[in-house]
Structure formats: structure tokens, C-alpha cells
C-alpha positions as CSV (number, residue, x, y, z in Angstrom):
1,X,162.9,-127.4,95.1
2,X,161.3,-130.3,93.2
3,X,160.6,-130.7,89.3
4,X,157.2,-129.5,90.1
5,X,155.7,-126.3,88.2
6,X,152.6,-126.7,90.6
7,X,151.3,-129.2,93.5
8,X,147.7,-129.5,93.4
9,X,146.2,-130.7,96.5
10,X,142.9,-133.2,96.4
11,X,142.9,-136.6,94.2
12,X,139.1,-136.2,93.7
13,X,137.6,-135.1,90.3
14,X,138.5,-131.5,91.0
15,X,141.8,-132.2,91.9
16,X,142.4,-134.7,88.8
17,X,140.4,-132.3,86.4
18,X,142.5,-129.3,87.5
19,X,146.0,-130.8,87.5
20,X,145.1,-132.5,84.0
21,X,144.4,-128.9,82.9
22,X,147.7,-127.4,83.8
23,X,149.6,-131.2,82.7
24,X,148.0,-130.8,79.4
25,X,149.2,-127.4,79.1
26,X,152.7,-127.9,79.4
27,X,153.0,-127.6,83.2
28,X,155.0,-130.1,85.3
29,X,152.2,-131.1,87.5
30,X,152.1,-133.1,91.1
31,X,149.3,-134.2,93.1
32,X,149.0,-134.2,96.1
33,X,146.2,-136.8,97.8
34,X,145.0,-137.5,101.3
35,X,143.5,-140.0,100.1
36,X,143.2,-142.0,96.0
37,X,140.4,-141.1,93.8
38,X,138.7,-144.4,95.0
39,X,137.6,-143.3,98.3
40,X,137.6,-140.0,97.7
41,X,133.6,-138.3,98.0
42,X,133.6,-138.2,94.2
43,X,133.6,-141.8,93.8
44,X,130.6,-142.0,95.6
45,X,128.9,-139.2,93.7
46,X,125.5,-140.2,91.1
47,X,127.7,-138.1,88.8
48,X,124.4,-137.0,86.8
49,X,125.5,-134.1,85.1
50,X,123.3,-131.4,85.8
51,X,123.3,-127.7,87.2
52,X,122.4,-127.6,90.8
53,X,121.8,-124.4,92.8
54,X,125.2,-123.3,93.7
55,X,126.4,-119.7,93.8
56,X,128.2,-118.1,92.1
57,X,125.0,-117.8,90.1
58,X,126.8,-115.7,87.1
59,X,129.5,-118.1,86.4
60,X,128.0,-121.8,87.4
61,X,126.0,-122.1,84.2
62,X,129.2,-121.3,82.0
63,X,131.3,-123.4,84.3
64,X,128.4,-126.6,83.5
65,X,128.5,-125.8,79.8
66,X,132.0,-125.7,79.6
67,X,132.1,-129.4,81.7
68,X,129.4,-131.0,79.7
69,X,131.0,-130.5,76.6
70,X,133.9,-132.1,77.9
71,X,131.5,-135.1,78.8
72,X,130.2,-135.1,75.4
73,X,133.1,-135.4,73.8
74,X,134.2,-139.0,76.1
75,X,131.4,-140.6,75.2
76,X,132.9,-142.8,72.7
77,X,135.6,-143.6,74.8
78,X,134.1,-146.7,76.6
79,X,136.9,-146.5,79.4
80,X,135.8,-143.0,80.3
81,X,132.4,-144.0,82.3
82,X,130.4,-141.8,80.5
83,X,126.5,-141.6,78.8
84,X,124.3,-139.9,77.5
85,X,121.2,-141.1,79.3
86,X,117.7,-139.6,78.9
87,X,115.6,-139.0,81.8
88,X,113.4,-136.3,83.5
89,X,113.7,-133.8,86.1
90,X,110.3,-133.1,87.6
91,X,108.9,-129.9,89.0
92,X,111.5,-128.2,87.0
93,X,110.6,-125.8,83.7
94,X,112.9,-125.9,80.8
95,X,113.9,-121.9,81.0
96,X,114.8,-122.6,84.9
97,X,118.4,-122.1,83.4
98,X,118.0,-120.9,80.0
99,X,122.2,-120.9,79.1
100,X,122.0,-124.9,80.2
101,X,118.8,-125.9,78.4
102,X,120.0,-124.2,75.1
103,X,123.3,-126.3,75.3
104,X,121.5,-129.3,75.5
105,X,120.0,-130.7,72.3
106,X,116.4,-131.7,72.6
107,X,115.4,-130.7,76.0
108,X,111.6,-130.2,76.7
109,X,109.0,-130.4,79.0
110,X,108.2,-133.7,79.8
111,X,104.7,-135.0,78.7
112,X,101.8,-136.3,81.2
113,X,102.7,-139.8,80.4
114,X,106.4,-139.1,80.9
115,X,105.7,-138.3,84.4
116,X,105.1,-140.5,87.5
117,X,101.9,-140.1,89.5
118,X,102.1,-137.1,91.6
119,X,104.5,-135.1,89.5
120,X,102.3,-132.0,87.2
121,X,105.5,-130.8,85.4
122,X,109.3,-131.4,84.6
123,X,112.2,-131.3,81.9
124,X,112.8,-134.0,79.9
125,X,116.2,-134.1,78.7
126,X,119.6,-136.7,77.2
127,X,123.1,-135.6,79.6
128,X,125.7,-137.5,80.6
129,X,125.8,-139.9,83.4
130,X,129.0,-140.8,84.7
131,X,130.5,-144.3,86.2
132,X,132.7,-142.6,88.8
133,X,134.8,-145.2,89.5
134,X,135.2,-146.3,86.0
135,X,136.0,-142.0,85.5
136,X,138.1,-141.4,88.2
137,X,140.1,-144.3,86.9
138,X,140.0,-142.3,83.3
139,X,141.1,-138.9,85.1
140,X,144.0,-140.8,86.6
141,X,145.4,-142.4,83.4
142,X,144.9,-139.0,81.6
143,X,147.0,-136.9,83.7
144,X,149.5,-139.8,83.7
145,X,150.0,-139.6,79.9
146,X,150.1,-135.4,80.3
147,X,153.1,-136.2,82.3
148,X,151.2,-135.3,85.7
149,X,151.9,-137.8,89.3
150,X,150.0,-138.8,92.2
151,X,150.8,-138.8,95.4
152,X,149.3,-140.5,98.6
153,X,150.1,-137.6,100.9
154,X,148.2,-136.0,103.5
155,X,149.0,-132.4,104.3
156,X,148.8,-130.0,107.6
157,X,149.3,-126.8,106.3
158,X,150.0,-125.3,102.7
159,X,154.0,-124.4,103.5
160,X,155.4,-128.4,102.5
161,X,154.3,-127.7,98.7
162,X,154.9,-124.2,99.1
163,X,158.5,-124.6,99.6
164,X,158.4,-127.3,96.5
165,X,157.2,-125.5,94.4
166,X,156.0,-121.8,92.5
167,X,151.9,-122.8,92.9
168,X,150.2,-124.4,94.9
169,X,146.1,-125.2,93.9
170,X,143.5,-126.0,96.9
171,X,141.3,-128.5,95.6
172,X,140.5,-130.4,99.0
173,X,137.2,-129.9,99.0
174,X,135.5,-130.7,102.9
175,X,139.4,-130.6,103.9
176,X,139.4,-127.0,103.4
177,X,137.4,-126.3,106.4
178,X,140.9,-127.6,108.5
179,X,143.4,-126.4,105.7
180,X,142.7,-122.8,104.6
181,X,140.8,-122.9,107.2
182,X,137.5,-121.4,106.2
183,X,134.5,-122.7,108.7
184,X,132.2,-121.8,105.8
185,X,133.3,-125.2,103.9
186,X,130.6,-127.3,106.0
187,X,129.6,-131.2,105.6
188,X,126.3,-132.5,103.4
189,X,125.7,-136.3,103.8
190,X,124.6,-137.6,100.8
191,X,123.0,-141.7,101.0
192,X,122.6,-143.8,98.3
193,X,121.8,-147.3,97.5
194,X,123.1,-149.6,95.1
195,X,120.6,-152.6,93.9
196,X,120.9,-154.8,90.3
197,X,119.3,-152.8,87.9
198,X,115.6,-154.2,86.7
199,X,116.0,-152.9,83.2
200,X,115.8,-149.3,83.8
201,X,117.3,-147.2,80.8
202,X,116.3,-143.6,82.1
203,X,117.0,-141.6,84.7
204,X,114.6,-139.6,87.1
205,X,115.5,-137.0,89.2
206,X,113.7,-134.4,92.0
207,X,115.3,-132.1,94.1
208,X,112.2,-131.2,96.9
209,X,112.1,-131.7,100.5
210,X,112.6,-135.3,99.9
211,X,115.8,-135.8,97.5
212,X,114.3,-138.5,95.6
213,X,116.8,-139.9,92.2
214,X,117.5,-143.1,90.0
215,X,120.6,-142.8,87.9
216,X,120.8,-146.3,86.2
217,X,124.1,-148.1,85.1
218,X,124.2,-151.3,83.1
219,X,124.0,-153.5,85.6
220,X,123.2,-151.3,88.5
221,X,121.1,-148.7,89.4
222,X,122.0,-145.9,92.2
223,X,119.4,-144.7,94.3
224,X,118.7,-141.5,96.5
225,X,119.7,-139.5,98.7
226,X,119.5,-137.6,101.3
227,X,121.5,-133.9,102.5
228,X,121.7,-133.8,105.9
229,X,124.1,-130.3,106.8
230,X,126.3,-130.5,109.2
231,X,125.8,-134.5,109.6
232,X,129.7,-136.1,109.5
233,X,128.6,-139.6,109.6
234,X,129.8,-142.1,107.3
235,X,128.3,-145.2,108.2
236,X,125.1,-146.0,106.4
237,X,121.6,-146.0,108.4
238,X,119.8,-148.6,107.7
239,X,116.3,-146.8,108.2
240,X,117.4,-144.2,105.8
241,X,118.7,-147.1,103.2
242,X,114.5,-148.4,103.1
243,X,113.1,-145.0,103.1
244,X,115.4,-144.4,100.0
245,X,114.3,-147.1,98.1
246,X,110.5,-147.0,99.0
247,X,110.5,-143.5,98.0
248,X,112.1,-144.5,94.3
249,X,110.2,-148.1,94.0
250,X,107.0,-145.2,94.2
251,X,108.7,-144.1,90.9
252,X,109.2,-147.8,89.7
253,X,107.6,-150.4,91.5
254,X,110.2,-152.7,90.4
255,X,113.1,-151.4,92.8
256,X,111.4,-152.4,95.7
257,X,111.9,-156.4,95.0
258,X,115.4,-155.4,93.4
259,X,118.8,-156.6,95.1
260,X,120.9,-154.5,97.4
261,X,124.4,-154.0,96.1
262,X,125.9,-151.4,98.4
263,X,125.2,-148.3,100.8
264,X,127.7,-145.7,100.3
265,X,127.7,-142.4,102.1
266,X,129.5,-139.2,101.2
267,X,130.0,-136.0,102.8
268,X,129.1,-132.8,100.1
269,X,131.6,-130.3,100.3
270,X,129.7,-127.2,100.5
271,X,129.8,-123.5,101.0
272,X,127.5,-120.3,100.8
273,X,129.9,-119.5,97.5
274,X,132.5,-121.8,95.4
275,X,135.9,-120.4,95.6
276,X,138.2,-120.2,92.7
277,X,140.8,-117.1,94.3
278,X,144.0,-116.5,94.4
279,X,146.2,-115.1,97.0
280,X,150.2,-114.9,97.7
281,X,151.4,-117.5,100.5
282,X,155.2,-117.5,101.5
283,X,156.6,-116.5,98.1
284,X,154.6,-118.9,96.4
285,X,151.1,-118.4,94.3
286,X,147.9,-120.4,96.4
287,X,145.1,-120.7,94.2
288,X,141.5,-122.1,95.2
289,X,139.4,-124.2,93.7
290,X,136.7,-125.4,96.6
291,X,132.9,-125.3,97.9
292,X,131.1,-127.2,95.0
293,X,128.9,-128.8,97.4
294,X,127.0,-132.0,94.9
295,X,127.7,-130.4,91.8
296,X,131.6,-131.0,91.8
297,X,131.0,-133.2,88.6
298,X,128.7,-131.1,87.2
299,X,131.4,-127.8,87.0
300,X,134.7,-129.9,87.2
301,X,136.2,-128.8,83.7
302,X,134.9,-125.2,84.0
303,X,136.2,-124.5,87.6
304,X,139.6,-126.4,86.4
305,X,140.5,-123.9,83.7
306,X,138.9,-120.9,85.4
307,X,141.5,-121.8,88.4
308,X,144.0,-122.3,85.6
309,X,143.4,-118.8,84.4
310,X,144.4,-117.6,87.9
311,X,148.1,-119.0,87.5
């Protein structure tokens, strides 16, 4: 046996969230990582916190209250990454999720003149906007002073930590699909670019058959995206890269003259359902915490404890 109370599996922010949790709880927490927060999918995430469309319906908008209260509360730690950025998400009405508008103070439609051309309605409203890198870096020095380690450790099969330790927690996101394995857990590839950032202070956002978003950074801006299911390339198309920032210089002509910093790409972990279960494994307790698809930020803190509350 190790000095290990539980082994979570996954260094991305679900991982990290989850095992800071526990850590800060008073469990004796390892981590387990195929591969470090820096090249995990998270760290390529726009990490603008918002409720997307994922099931279960009942429990996401408590899970995203829950998580942006968290990012509230870092937002005066500058080493945390986190904003509160105002912006606009059009074609969207402000009851479209009446728990999350209420918990956010000041949101409202946005005006005519708050609206690019071709957009008739939308909801204005301040969040946070995370730096991921600058985050997961955060995450990682958190659950370091809770007393929590990380591994670089890739893993076959759940038995290893099983026989390490009492409870074991699944946060491996697309790796599930192998792990569990659960087919349902299915890639979305998600394509951004970086370019310097033009002065842009807001953020715009729209969700339609074209994934069209501009999350600005000091510095920086992020541009998208794409979801391609079922798509498990990670090399950056170039076409794709110039339809992306056509579509969001039509939002601000200024992005189409701005510099290219990066393409990433990222595969979306996604399922019909996110699980956060429980079942027994080989004397030892396996808890779940999976199938977030692009709103992994946007929940992290909520699914942690609800996973903790399993244990």
C-alpha cells in the first residue's frame, strides 16, 4: 500500500480540481497523469466560463454556479489567470438558463448597438475568462500546498492504483473511452487561433452552425472554433485556421490584419451524459468524474465536490 487515501487519475482541470478538493479536505491525495496539465486538452480550452448544453440538464446549472463562484473568488489573485470580462452571447435570451443568469450580476439583453451586423438578439453579460496555462499552473501549486502530488504516469487499467490505494477517481476525460472503457466517451475537435490582440476588451461568443468566438487576453486574443465529432486529428488545418479568423474579423475587422500567434487543436471529451458514479472495483472504491465535452471549465468545481460526495 502507498501513503495515498485516493489516486486520481487525469492532470487536466478536472483532475487537478477534484484531487484539490479531497487534498483540501484532509485526504492524502496522488495524481496520477498521462500526461502534465500543459498539454493536457484543458490547456488548450478558451476557458470562457459559461453553461453549454450538456446533460445532465438538472444538475449542470448548479454544478456552473457552484464553479463560477469559485472563479469569482480568484480574481484578485493575479497568478490564478482569471477575469471578469464583459462580452455578449448572441442569439441567446437571458431566461435560456434562468439559475445561471440570476447568479450573474448585471446580465441583460444586449442592445442593437451592442450587436454585430447580422445578429437580432443576445445576452450581454461580465464572467470569468480564464488564462489556462497561467490556471492550470495555479491548480498545480494549490494542490501542492494541500499536500496533494503529481505524477507523470500513464495507466492500462484501474488495478495499479487500485492495489495502492482505498479510491480511486476517473477523471481522464477522452482516455475513458480505452480505460473504463465506455465507447460513449467520443472525440470533438476544437480549432483555435491565437493572433496579438488589437485592443479588444470584450468577448463575443455564438454557438450556431458555425462556432464563431473571441475570448481576448492582454496581449492575445483566441479565436474560434470548430466541433468536428468523431475527428481525432491534432494537427492544425490550415484552411480551417483562415475560415476561423475571416468568420471573427466579420465581428471585428481588425483581426483580419492581426498577427498569428499559434494554432492549437484539442479533442472535447464528450458523452451523451457526464458521469459522476460510483461503483466497487477489486476491493477498492472507483469513482467517475468524465464526459464534460467543452464545458470541463465551466463545471470543474461543481463536478469535483459532487464526485467528492461519492467517497
Amino acid at each position: 500500500m502507498s501513503d495515498a487515501d485516493v489516486i486520481v487519475l487525469g492532470g487536466g482541470v478536472t483532475g487537478l480540481t477534484t484531487a484539490i478538493v479531497l487534498a483540501e479536505r484532509g485526504a492524502r491525495v496522488r495524481v496520477w497523469a498521462k500526461e502534465l496539465a500543459a498539454w493536457t486538452t484543458s490547456a488548450v480550452a478558451g476557458a470562457l466560463i459559461w453553461p453549454y448544453h450538456i446533460e445532465p440538464a438538472d444538475l449542470v446549472a448548479a454544478w456552473a454556479v457552484r464553479s463560477l463562484r469559485e472563479y469569482q473568488g480568484l480574481v484578485h489573485n493575479p497568478a490564478a489567470g482569471v477575469r471578469l470580462v464583459t462580452g455578449v452571447q448572441a442569439d441567446t435570451a437571458p431566461d435560456f438558463l434562468p439559475t445561471w443568469t440570476a447568479a450573474l450580476d448585471g446580465a441583460r439583453p444586449a442592445t442593437p448597438a451592442e450587436l454585430p451586423d447580422g445578429y437580432t438578439r443576445g445576452l450581454r453579460a461580465t464572467v470569468p475568462l480564464l488564462d489556462m496555462r497561467l490556471h492550470l499552473d495555479y491548480l498545480m501549486r494549490r494542490l501542492a500546498a494541500a499536500g496533494g502530488t503529481i505524477e507523470e504516469r500513464a495507466v492500462a487499467g484501474f488495478g495499479a492504483a487500485a492495489r495502492m490505494a482505498p479510491v480511486i477517481v476517473n477523471c481522464t476525460g477522452l482516455g475513458s473511452r480505452t480505460l473504463v472503457p465506455d465507447p460513449a466517451v467520443r472525440p470533438v475537435r476544437g480549432q483555435v487561433v491565437v493572433v496579438e490582440n488589437p485592443g479588444l476588451t470584450e468577448w463575443f461568443a455564438h454557438a450556431g452552425d458555425q462556432l464563431t468566438y473571441v475570448l481576448p487576453r492582454p496581449g492575445y486574443v483566441i479565436l474560434g472554433g470548430t466541433s468536428q465529432p468523431g475527428s481525432w486529428d491534432l494537427s492544425p488545418d490550415p484552411a480551417i485556421a483562415r475560415t476561423i479568423v475571416a468568420r471573427c474579423a466579420r465581428i471585428h475587422p481588425a483581426l483580419a490584419t492581426a498577427r498569428v500567434l499559434e494554432h492549437r487543436v484539442g479533442l472535447r471529451p464528450a458523452r451523451s451524459s457526464v458521469r459522476v458514479e460510483r461503483e466497487k472495483l477489486d476491493g477498492a472504491l472507483l469513482v467517475h468524474n468524465y464526459g464534460h465535452g467543452g464545458a470541463g471549465v465551466t463545471v470543474a468545481w461543481g463536478c469535483a465536490e459532487a464526485a467528492a460526495a461519492l467517497i
